[in-house]
C-alpha positions as CSV (number, residue, x, y, z in Angstrom):
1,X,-40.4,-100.8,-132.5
2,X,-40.8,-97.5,-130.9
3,X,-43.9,-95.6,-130.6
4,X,-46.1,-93.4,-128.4
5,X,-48.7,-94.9,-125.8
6,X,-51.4,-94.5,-128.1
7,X,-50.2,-96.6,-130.7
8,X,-48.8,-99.1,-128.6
9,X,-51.8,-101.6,-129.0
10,X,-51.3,-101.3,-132.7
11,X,-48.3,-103.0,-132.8
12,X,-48.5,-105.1,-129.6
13,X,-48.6,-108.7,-130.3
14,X,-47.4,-108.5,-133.4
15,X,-45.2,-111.6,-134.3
16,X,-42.7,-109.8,-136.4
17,X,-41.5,-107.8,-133.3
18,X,-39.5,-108.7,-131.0
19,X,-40.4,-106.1,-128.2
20,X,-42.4,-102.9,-128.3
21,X,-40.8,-99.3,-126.7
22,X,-42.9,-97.2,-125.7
23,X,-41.8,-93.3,-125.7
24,X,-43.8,-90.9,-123.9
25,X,-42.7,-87.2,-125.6
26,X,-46.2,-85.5,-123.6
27,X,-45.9,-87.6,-120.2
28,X,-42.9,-89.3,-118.6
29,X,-40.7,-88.5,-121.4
30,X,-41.1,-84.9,-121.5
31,X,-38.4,-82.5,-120.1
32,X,-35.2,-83.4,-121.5
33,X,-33.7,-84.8,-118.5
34,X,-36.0,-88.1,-118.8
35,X,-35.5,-88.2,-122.9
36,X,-31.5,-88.1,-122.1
37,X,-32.2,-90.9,-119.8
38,X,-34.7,-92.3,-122.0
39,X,-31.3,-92.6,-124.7
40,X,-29.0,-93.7,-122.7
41,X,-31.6,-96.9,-122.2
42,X,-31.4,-97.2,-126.0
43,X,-27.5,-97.0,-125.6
44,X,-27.8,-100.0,-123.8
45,X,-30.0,-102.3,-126.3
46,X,-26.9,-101.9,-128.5
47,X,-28.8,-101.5,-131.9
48,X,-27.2,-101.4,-135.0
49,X,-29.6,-99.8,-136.5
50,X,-32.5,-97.7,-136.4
51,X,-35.0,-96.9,-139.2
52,X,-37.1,-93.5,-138.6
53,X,-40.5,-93.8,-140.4
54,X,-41.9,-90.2,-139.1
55,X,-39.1,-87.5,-138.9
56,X,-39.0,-85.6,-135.7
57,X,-36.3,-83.2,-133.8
58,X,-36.7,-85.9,-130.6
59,X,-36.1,-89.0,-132.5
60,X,-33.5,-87.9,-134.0
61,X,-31.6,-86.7,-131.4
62,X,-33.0,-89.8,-129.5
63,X,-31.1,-92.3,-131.9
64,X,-28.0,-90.0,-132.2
65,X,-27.1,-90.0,-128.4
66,X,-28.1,-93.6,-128.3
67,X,-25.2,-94.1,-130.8
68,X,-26.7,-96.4,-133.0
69,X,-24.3,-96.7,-136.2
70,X,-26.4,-96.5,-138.9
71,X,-30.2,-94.2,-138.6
72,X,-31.5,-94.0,-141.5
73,X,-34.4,-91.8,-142.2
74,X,-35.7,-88.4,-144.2
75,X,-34.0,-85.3,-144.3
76,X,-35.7,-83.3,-142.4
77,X,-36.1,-81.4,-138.4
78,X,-32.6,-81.9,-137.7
79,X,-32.1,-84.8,-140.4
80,X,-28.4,-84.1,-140.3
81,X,-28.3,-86.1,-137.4
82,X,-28.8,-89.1,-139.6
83,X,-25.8,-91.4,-140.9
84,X,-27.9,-91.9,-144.1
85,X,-31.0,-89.0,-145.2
86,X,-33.3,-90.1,-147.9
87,X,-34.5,-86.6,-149.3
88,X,-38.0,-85.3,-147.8
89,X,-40.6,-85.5,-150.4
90,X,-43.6,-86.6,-148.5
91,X,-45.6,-83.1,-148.9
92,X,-45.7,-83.7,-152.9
93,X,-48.1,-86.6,-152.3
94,X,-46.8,-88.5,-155.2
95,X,-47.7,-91.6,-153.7
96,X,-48.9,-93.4,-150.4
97,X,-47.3,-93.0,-147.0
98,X,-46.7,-96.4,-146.8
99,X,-44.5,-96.3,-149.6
100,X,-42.5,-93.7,-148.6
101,X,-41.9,-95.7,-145.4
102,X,-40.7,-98.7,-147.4
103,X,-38.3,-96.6,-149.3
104,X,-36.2,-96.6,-146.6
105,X,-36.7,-100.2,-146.6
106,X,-35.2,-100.1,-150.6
107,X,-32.7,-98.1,-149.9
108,X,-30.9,-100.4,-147.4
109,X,-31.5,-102.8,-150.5
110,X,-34.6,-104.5,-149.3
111,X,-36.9,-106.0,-151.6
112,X,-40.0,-104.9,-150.5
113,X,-43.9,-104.4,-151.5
114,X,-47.2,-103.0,-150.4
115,X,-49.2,-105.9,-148.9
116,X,-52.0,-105.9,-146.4
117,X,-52.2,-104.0,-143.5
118,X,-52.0,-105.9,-139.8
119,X,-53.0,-105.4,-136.6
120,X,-53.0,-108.0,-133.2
121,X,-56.3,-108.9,-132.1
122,X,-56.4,-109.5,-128.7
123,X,-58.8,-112.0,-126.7
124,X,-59.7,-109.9,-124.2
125,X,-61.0,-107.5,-126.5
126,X,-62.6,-109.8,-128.7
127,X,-64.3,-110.9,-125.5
128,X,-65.1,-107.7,-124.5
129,X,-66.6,-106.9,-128.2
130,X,-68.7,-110.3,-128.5
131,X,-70.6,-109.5,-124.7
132,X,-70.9,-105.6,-125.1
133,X,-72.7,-106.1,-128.7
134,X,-74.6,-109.1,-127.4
135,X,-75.9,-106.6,-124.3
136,X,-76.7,-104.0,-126.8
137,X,-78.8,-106.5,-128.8
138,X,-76.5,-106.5,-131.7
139,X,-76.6,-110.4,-132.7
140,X,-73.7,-112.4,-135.1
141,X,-76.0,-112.1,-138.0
142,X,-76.9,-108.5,-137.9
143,X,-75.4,-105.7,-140.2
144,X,-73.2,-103.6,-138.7
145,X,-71.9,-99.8,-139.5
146,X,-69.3,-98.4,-137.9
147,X,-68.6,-94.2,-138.1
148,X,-66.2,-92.2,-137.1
149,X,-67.0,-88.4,-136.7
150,X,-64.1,-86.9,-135.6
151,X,-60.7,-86.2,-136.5
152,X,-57.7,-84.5,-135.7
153,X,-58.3,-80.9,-137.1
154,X,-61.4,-78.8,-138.0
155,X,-60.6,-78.8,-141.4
156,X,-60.5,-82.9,-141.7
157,X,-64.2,-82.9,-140.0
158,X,-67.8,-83.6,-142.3
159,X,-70.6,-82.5,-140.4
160,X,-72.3,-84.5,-137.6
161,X,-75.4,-83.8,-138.7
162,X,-74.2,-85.3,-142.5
163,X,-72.9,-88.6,-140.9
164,X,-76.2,-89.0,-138.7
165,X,-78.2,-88.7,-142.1
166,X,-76.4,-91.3,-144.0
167,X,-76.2,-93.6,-141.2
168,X,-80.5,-93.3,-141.0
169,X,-80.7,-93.9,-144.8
170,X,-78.2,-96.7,-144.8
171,X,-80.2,-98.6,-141.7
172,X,-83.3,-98.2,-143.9
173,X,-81.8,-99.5,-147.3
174,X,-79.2,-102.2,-145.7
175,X,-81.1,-103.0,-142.3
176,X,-77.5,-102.0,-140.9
177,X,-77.3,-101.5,-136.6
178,X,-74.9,-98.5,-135.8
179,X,-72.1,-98.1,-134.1
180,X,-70.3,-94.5,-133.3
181,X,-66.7,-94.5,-132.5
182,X,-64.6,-91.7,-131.5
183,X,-61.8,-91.0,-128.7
184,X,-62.4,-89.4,-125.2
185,X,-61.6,-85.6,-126.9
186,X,-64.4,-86.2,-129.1
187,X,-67.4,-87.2,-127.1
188,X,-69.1,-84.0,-128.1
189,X,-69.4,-85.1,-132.2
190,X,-70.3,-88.5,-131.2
191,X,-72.8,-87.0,-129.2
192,X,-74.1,-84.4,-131.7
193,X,-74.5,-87.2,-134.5
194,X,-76.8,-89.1,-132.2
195,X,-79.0,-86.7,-131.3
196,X,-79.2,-86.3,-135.1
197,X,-80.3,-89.5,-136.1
198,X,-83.5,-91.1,-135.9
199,X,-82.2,-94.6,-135.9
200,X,-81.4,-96.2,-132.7
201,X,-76.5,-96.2,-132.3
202,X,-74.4,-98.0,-129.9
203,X,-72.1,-94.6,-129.1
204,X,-68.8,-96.3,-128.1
205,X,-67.0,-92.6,-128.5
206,X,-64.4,-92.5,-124.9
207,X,-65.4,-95.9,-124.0
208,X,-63.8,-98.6,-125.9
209,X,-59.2,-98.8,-126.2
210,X,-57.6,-98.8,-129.6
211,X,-57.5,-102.7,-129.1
212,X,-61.1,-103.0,-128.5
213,X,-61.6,-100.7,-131.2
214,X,-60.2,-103.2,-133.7
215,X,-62.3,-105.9,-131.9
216,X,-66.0,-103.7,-133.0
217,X,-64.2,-102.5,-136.5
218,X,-63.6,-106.3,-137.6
219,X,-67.6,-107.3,-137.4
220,X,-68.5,-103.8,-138.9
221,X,-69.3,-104.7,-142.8
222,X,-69.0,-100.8,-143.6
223,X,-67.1,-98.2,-141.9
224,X,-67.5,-94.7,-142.8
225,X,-65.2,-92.2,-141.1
226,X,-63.1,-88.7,-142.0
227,X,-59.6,-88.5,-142.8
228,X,-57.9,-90.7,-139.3
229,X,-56.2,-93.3,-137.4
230,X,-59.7,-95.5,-137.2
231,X,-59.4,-95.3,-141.1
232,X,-56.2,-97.5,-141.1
233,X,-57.8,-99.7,-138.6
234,X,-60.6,-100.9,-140.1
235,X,-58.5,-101.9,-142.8
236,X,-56.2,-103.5,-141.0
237,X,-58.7,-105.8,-139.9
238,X,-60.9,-105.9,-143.1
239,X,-63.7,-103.8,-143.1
240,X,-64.3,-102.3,-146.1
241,X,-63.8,-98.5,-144.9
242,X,-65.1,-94.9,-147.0
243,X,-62.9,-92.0,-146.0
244,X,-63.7,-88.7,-146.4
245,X,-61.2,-85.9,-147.3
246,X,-61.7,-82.2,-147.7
247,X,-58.0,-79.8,-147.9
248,X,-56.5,-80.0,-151.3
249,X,-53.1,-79.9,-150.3
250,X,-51.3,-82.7,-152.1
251,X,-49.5,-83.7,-149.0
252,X,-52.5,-84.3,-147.2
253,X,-54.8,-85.5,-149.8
254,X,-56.3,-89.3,-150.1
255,X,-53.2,-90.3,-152.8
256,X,-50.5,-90.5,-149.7
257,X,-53.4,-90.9,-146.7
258,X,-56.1,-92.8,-148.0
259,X,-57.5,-96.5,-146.9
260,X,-55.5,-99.6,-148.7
261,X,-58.2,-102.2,-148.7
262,X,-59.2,-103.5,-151.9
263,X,-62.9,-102.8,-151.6
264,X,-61.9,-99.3,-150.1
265,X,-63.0,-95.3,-151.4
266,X,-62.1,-92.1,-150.9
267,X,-64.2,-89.0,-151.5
268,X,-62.7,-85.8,-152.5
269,X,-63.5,-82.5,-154.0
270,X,-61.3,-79.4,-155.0
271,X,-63.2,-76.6,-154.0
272,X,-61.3,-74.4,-156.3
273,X,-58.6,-72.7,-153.0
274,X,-56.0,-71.0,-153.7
275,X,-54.2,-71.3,-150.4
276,X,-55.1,-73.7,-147.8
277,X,-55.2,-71.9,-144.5
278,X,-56.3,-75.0,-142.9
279,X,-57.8,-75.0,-139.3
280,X,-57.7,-71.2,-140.1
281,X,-59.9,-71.4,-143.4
282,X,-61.9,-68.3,-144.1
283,X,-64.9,-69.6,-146.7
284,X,-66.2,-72.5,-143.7
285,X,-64.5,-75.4,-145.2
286,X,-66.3,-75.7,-148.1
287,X,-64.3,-78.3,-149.3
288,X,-65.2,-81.2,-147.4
289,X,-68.8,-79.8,-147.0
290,X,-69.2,-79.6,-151.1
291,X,-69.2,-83.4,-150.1
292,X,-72.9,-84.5,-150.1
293,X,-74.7,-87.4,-148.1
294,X,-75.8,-88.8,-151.3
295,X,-72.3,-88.7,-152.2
296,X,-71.3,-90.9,-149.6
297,X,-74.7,-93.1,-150.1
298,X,-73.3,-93.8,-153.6
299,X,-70.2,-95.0,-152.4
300,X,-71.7,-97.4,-149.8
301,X,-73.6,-98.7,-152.8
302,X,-70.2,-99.5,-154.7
303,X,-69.0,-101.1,-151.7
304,X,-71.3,-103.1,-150.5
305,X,-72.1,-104.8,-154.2
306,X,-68.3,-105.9,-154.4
């Protein structure tokens, strides 16, 4: 499987691979020169085929001068490098990403099904999660919350002040101990939901790798978070995760990118747009904010009883 750095520990360990490539678009791979070179070292791995799960311009000329026979993939940002295009219908939404990925899987006449997410746990993280909790005074049998602030546009982000709020009212009703995750960009959110709460968190945000991360997410019995990678996690490694959304846009909306888990929800309000402008938006993304902390209260409620 190829992926970028940061997704690496995702799929590292994984028993159904046989090796992880790593391709690096924003460091070592990024002029042209090193991607041609980058090619010709998938030239030489002979593959026979390649299956393209995320359309992009690189990958696809990646694949082509790598002259692997059949790439099959979407039709789309120079698709018509592709030996076989399935038409590009993701921004309808009509159903989950996942699925769309595995119709490439049925169209090479694979039999194939939506089953639980996985991700390699590694025993140095475990480690790493078992002492830094212990240190922190967070014991086996205690409750534990997990929250995610941040995300990757302005538009995707409930307020900090909103999250610190639930996670106080939660600690009071469950007895739950906190935990703030969030990656090195977004220190500042982690920082501004502390200072928000009155409850005591653990504020993990730049400090902990997307392996260690898994490590805290699997003893978390809730995780709340917005609309991100952390979501997928969580579920991954069974915490029962609520996600927030806020644009309306169909191809963005909880129906293709929500959390698979069973005991999973998704909050979501149409705030009555027009147009999306997105990062851009002009009435203060009302949208996610017309979510309310009781909102997400009530869903904790339906989570935590299953």
């Amino acid at each position: 499987m190829m992926v970028s750095p940061y997704a690496a520990l995702v799929v590292d360990g994984n028993p159904d691979l046989d090796s992880v490539i790593i391709y690096d678009k924003a460091g070592k791979h990024k002029n042209w020169y090193a991607s041609a070179r980058f090619s010709r070292y998938l030239k030489k791995k002979k593959f026979d085929l390649a299956i393209i799960l995320h359309p992009t311009n690189r990958v696809h000329l990646l694949t082509f001068f790598a002259r692997i026979a059949k790439r099959v993939g979407f039709d789309r940002k120079l698709g018509s490098l592709l030996t076989d295009r399935l038409k590009h219908e993701k921004q309808s939404g009509a159903k989950h990403e996942a699925e769309y990925n595995l119709d490439l899987l049925r169209y090479l006449g694979i039999n194939c099904r939506l089953s639980q997410l996985y991700m390699p746990i590694k025993k140095e993280s475990e480690d790493w999660a078992i002492e830094l909790l212990k240190v922190n005074g967070i014991g086996v049998g205690d409750k534990l919350l997990g929250i995610h602030p941040a995300a990757s546009c302005p538009s995707k982000i409930w307020p900090a002040e909103r999250f610190a709020e639930v996670a106080d009212k939660l600690s009071q009703k469950y007895g739950f101990k906190t935990v703030i995750v969030a990656g090195p960009k977004d220190i500042d959110k982690a920082k501004v939901m502390q200072e928000h709460m009155h409850t005591r968190a653990l504020n993990l945000a730049g400090k902990a790798s997307v392996s260690q991360l898994a490590s805290i997410l699997k003893r978390c019995d809730l995780f709340i978070s917005n609309d991100s990678g952390p979501v997928h996690i969580a579920t991954a490694v069974g915490a029962p995760v609520i996600s927030i959304f806020g644009r309306a846009q169909k191809g963005l909306g909880p129906l293709r990118w929500g959390p698979l888990g069973q005991k999973d929800k998704y909050l979501h309000k149409d705030a009555g747009c027009i147009t999306c402008l997105a990062h851009n938006c002009v009435r203060g993304f009302v949208c996610i904010k017309s979510i309310s902390v009781d909102d997400v209260i009530a869903a904790a409620d339906e989570v935590l009883k299953c």
